[in-house]
C-alpha positions in Angstrom: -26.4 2.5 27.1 -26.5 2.5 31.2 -28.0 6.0 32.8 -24.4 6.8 33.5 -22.7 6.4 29.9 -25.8 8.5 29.2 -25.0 11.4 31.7 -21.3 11.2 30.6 -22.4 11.9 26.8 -25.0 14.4 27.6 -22.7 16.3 29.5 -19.9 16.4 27.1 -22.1 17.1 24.1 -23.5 20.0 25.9 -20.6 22.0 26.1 -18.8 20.5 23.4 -21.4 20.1 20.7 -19.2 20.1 17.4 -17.0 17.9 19.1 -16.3 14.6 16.4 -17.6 11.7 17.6 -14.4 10.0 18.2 -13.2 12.8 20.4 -16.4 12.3 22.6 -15.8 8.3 22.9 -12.0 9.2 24.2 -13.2 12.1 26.7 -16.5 9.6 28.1 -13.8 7.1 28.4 -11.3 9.4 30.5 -14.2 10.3 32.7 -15.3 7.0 33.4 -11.4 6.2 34.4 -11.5 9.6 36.8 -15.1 8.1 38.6 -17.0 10.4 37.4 -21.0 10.0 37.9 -22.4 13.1 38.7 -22.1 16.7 38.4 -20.8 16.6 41.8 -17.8 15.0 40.7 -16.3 17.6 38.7 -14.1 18.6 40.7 -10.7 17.8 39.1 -7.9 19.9 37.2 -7.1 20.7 33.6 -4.5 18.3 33.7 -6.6 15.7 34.1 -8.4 16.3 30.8 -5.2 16.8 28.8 -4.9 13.2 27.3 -8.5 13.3 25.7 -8.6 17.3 24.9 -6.9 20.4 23.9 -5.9 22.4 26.7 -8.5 25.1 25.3 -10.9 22.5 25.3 -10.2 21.2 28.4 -10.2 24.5 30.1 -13.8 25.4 28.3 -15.6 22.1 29.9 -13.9 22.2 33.0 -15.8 26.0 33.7 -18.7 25.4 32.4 -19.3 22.0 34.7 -18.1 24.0 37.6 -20.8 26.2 36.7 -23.3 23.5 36.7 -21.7 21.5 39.4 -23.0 25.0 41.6 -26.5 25.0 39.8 -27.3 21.6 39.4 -31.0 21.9 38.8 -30.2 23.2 35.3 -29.7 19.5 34.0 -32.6 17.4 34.4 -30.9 14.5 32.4 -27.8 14.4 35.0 -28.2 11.3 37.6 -26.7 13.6 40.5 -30.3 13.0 42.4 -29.5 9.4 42.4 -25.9 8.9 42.1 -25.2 5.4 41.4 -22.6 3.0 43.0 -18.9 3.2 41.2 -19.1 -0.2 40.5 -21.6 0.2 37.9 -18.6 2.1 36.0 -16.0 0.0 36.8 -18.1 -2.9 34.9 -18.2 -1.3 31.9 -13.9 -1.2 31.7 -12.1 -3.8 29.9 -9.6 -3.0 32.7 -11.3 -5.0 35.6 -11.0 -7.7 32.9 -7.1 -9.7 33.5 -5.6 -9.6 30.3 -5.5 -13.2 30.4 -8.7 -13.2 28.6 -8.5 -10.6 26.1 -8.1 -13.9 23.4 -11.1 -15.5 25.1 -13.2 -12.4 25.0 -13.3 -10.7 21.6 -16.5 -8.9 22.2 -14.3 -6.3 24.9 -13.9 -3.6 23.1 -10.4 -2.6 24.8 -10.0 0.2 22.1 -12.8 2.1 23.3 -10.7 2.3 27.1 -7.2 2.4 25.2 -5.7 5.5 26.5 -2.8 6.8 24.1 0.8 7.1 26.1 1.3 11.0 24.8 3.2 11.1 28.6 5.8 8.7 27.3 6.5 10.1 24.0 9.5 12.8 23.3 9.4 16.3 24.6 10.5 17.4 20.3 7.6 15.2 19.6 4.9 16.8 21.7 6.1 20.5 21.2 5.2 19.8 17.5 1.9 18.2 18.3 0.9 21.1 20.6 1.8 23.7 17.7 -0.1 22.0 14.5 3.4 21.2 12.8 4.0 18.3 11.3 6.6 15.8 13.2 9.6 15.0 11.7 10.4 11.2 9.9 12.1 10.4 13.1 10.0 11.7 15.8 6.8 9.9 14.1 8.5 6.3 14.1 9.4 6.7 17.5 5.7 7.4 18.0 4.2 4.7 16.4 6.5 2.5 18.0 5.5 3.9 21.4 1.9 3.4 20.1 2.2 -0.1 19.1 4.2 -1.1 22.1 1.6 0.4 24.0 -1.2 -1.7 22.4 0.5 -5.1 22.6 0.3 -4.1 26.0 -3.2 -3.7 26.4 -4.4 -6.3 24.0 -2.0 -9.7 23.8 -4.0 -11.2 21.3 -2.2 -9.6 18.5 -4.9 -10.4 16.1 -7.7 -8.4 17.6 -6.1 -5.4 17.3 -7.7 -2.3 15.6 -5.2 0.1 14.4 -7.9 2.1 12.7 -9.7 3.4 15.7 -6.4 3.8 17.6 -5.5 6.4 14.9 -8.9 7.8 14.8 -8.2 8.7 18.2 -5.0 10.0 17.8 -5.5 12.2 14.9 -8.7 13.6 16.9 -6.4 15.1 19.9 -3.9 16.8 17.3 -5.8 17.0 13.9 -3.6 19.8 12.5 -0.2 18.0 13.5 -1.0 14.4 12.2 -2.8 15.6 8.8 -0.1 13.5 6.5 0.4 13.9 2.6 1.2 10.1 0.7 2.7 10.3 -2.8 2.2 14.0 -2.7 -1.5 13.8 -2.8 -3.3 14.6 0.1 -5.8 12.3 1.1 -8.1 13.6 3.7 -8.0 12.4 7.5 -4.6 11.7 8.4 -5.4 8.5 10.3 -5.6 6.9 7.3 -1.6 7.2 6.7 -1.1 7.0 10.4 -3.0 3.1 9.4 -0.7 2.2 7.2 2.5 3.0 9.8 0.8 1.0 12.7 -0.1 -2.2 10.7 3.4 -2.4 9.1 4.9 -1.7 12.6 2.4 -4.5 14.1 3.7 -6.9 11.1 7.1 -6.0 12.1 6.7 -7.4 15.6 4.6 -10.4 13.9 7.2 -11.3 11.4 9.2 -14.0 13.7 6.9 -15.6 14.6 4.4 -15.8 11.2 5.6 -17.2 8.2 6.1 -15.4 5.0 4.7 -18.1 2.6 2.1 -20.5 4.1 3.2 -24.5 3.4 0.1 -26.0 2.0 0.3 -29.6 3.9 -1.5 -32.5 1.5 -3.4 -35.6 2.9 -2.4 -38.9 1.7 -5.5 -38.7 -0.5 -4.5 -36.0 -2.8 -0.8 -37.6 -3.8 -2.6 -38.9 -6.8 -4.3 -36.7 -7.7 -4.0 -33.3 -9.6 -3.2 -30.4 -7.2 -5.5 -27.4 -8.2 -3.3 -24.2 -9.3 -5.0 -22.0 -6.4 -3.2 -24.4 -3.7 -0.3 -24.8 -5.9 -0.1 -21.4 -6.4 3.1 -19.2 -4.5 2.0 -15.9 -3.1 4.6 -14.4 -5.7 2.2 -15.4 -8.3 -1.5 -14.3 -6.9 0.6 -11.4 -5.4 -1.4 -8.3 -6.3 -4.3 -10.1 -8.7 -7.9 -10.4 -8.3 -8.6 -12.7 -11.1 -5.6 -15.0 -10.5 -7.8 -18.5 -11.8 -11.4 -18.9 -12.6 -13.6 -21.8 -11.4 -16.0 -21.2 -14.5 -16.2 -20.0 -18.0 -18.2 -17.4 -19.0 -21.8 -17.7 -19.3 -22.5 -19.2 -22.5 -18.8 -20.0 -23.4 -17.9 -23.8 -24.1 -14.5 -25.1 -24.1 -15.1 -25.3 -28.0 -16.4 -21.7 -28.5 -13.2 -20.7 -26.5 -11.2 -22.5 -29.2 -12.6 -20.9 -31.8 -12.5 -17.5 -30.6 -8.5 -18.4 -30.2 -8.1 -19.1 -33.6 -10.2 -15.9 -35.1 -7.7 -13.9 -32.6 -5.0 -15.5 -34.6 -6.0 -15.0 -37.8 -6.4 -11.3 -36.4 -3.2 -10.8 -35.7 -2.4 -11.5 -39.6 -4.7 -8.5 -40.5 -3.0 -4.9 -40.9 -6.6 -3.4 -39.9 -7.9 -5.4 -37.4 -11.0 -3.7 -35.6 -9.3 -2.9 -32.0 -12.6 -3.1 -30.1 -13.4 -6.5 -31.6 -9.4 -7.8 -30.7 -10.4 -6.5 -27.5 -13.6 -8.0 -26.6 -12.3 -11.1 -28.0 -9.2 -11.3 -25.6 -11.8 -10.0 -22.4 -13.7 -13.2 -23.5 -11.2 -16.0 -24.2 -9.6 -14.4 -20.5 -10.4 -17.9 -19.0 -8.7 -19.9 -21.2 -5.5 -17.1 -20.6 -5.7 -18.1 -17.5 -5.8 -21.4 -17.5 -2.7 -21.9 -19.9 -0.7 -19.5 -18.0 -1.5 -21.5 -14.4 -0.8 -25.3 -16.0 2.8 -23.9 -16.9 2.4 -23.4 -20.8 5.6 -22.0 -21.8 5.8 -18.4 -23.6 7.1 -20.0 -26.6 3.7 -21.6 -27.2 1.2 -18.6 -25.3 3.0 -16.7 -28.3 1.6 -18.8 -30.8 -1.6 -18.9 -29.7 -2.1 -15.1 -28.0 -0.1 -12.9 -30.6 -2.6 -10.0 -29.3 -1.3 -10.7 -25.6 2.0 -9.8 -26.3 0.9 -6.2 -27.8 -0.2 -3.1 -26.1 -3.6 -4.2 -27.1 -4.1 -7.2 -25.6 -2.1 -6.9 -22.8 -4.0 -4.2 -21.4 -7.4 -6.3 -21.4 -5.5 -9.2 -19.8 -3.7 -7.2 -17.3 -7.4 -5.0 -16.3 -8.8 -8.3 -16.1 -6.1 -10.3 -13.5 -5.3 -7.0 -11.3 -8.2 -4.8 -11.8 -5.9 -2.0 -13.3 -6.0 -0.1 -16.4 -2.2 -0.6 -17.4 -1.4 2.2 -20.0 -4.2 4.8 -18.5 -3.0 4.6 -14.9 0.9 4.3 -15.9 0.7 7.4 -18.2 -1.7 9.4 -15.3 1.1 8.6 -12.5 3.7 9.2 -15.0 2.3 12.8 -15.3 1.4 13.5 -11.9 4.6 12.4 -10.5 7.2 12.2 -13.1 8.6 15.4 -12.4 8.4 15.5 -8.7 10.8 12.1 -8.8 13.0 13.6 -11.0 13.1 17.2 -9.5 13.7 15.1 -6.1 16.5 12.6 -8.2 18.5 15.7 -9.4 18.5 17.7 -5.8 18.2 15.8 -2.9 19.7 13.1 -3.7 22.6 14.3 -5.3 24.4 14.2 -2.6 23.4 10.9 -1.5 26.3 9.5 -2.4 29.5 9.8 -5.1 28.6 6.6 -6.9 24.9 8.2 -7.5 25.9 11.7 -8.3 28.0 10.1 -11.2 25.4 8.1 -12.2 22.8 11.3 -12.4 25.6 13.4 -14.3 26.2 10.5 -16.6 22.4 10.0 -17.7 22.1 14.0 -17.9 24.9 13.7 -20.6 23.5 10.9 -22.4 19.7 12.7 -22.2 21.4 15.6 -23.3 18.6 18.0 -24.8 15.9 15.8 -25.3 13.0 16.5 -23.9 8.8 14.5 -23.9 7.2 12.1 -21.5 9.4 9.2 -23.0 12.6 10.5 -22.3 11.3 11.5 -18.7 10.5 7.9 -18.1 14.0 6.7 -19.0 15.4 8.9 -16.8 13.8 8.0 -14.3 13.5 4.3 -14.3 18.0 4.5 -14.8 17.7 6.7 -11.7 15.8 4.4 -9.6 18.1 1.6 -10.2 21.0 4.0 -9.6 19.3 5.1 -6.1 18.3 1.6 -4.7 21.8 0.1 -6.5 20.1 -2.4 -8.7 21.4 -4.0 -11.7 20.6 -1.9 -14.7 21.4 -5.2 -16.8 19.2 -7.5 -15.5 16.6 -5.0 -16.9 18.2 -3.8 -20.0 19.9 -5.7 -22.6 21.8 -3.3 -25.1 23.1 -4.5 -28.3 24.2 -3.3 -31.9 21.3 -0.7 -33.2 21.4 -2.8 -36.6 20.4 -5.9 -34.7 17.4 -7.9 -35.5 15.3 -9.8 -33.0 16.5 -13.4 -34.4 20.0 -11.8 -34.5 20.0 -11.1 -30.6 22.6 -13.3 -28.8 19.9 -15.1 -26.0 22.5 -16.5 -24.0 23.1 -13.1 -22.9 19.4 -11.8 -22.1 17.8 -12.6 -18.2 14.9 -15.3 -17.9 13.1 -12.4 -16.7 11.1 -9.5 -18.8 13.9 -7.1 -20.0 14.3 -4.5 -22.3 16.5 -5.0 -25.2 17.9 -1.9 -26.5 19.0 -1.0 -30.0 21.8 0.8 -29.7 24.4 2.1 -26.5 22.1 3.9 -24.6 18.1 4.3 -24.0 18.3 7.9 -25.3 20.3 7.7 -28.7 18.1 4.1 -29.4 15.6 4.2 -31.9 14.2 0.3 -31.3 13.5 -1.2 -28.6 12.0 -5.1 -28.0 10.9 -7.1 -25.1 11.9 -10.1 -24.3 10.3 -12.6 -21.7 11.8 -16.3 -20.6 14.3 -15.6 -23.7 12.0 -15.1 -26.0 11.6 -12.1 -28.2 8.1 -11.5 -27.9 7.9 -7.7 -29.2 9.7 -5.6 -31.9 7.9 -3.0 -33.3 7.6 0.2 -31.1 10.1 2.7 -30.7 8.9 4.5 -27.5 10.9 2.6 -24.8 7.7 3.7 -22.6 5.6 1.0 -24.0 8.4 -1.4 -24.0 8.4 -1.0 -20.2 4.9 -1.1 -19.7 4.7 -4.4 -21.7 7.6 -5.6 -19.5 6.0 -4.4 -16.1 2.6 -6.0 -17.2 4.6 -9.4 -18.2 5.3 -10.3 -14.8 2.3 -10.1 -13.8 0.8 -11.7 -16.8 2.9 -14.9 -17.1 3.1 -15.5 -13.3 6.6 -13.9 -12.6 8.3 -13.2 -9.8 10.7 -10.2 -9.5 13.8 -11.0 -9.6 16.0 -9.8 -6.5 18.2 -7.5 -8.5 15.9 -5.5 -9.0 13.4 -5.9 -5.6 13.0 -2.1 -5.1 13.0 -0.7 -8.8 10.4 -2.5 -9.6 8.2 -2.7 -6.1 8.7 1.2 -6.2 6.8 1.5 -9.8 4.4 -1.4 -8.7 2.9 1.2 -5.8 3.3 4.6 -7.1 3.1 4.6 -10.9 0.7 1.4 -11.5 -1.1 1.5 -7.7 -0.9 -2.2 -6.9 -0.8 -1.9 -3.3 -1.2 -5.4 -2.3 -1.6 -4.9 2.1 0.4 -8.6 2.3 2.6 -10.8 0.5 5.3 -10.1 -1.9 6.4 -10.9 -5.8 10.3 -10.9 -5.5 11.7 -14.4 -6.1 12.3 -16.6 -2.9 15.3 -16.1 -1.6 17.3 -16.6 2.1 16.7 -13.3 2.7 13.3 -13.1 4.6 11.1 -9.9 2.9 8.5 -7.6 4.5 5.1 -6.5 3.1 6.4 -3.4 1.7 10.1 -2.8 0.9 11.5 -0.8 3.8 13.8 1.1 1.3 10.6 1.5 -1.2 8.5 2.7 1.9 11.5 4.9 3.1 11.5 6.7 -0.6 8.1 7.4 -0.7 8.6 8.9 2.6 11.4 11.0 2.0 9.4 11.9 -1.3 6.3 12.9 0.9 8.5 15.0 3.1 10.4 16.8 0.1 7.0 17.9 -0.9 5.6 18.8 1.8 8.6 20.9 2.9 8.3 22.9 -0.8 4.3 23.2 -0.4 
């Protein structure tokens, strides 16, 4: 640190000492732009202040350097004896830097100089700022956008940009205003929401220009040979996983000892009191071999031979923990509880009047629930009123047919590819049965809580490498984030289609949004 960065920070943190750290870096950087180098120099107005501070807090430094500016004696650390020449601070800026080398130069830190353009955003937008209230939807799009365009700006190289410390900054001018609330849980500094809004607005600009799905480009060499599953691999199908395929088995595992843990699992599965800890350690340790199976393109037909444990609550739960890093039933049931009733509440209000063809559909499943009540029923509910609200196609994830009907009796022709729920009987609330089917196959009959069925249906696509279908894109994106927390920051897991897809769903994000703001509002 020079002698007159030094004199800069002493001087702010002596009238300002509980000032954060970020806050200081933005004010020493506004001073350095003004030519400040010694005590002398103070001798500029509150306005000048206002895009690093608080007009309080600009007020409060400006007297008390005026003060000292008059006794200058009382700080021995200022350089005011021996001012130096300005071009000693004009060094230090990125800005004497043409921006023709901001690519070439990645040591520049241009964020530390970045000023943010609160001149250029709306007049609604800054009266909210400047009373601690929280901005509307509207008015904090049109700010990031202003942000972001502002950045590209000042940094080309689009990869170098840090939208972490731009929101730091940010959030340390107006701390009460940009405090945000995500899923209805608050979750401490609000730059970490304001994050999330800058990066998907910097992939927005990005997306022409970067392709969704990387081509993987072969030599000549490898045309006859076998293509490893990693580079085979779509993004659909590592989407979300951290233990997509595994170079090595565990230690002391053989490819023999794997075999014959697969056929003690199977003999398992024949046994009305199996130990579940010993199915489960069994299936944590065969995990490889899962893997493996799955990735070479067995079919489900023969994985439900050999795994009759993956296709149960049981098993599927180890596998799924193992591949994503998420407890399935545990975090499903937690999120189910914590926000269950705050989507429905927000279902069977605001949204009502979203349009006619979704308040029929909300009046209709409030018949067919009728008095029911439990965690169960809640689920239903809510799953048939997300596919009402993004207009999905209930039938690509629910097949119903007679309540008497057996799972060799089920007409297959009629059942998706995909994982879907077959229902026994006309609707999820008077069935009694439900099974699961996967690639036309009935892989799972016996629970009658359609709350498992769907967890073992969520978990399959994962699982078995699938992608979700289109049809149902936002349904089940929208219970991947806020009911399982797979929050993958790239990529996607809906089929490939012509249409070209974001990160996040902009009609998922816009839910959780509006969800956010409902909340917020009834705090």
């Amino acid at each position: 640190m020079t002698s007159e960065q030094r004199f800069l920070r002493n001087a702010i943190t002596d009238v300002l000492p509980d000032l954060p750290e970020v806050s200081k870096d933005i004010l020493e950087e506004t001073l350095q732009n003004l030519g400040v180098e010694t005590y002398n120099d103070f001798q500029f107005e509150e306005a000048d202040l206002l895009s690093a501070l608080r007009p309080i807090q600009a007020r409060k430094v400006l007297a008390a350097w005026k003060l000292q500016c008059q006794t200058p004696e009382t700080s021995s650390s200022s350089v005011c004896a021996s001012p130096g020449p300005s071009s000693t601070l004009q060094s230090l800026s990125p800005r004497s830097s043409t921006s023709s080398n901001s690519c070439q130069s990645p040591d520049i830190d241009w964020v530390g100089t970045f000023m943010i353009p609160w001149e250029k955003f709306p007049e609604e937008l800054m009266q909210s700022l400047e009373r601690g209230k929280r901005p509307s939807p509207k008015m904090r799009r049109e700010m990031v956008r202003i942000v972001v365009r502002e950045m590209l700006q000042k940094n080309s190289c689009i990869s170098k940009i840090n939208s972490t410390d731009v929101a730091k900054k940010m959030v340390a001018t107006y701390p009460q205003s940009l405090q945000d609330v995500i899923e209805g849980d608050v979750i401490g500094p609000g730059y970490l929401s304001l994050v999330k809004q800058l990066q998907n607005r910097i992939e927005n600009v990005k997306r022409c220009t970067t392709p969704k799905i990387k081509q993987k480009h072969q030599s000549n060499e490898s045309d006859t040979e076998e293509v490893p599953p990693e580079q085979r691999a779509t993004i659909q199908d590592t989407y979300g996983c951290i233990k997509w395929d595994l170079k090595f088995l565990p230690c002391g595992e053989t490819l023999e000892s794997q075999q014959e843990t697969t056929e003690k699992l199977k003999r398992m599965s024949q046994q009305s009191d199996a130990n579940p800890e010993e199915v489960k350690r069994l299936m944590k340790m065969t995990f490889y071999t899962q893997r493996k199976q799955v990735n070479q393109g067995k079919n489900i037909k023969y994985l439900l031979e050999e795994w009759p444990f993956w296709f149960d609550e049981l098993g599927m739960a180890v596998h799924f923990k193992e591949l994503t890093g998420v407890e399935l039933k545990e975090t499903f049931i937690k999120n189910v509880d914590l926000k269950g009733k705050r989507l429905l509440n927000y279902m069977n209000t605001v949204c009502m009047n979203k349009n006619k063809k979704f308040l029929q559909a909300v009046t209709k499943f409030k018949v067919m629930r009728g008095e029911l009540i439990g965690c169960s029923e809640d689920v239903k509910e809510m799953v048939l009123l997300l596919l009402s609200y993004f207009d999905e196609k209930e039938d690509v994830m629910f097949c119903y047919v007679e309540d008497t009907c057996l799972a060799g009796e089920v007409q297959m022709d009629q059942v998706h590819l995909t994982p879907t729920i077959v229902v026994c009987g006309r609707s999820c609330y008077s069935s009694r049965r439900f099974m699961l089917s996967v690639d036309r196959n009935i892989v799972h009959n016996r629970h009658r809580a359609e709350m498992k069925e769907g967890m073992l249906m969520f978990g399959s696509y994962y699982c078995f490498n699938i992608h979700y279908p289109s049809e149902l894109a936002s349904t089940l994106e929208f219970l991947q984030r806020c009911f399982f927390c797979i929050n993958p920051e790239k990529g996607t897991k809906v089929e490939k289609t012509r249409t070209s897809r974001l990160h996040v769903n902009p009609r998922v994000l816009t839910l959780i949004q509006k969800l956010s703001d409902h909340e917020w509002r009834d705090a």
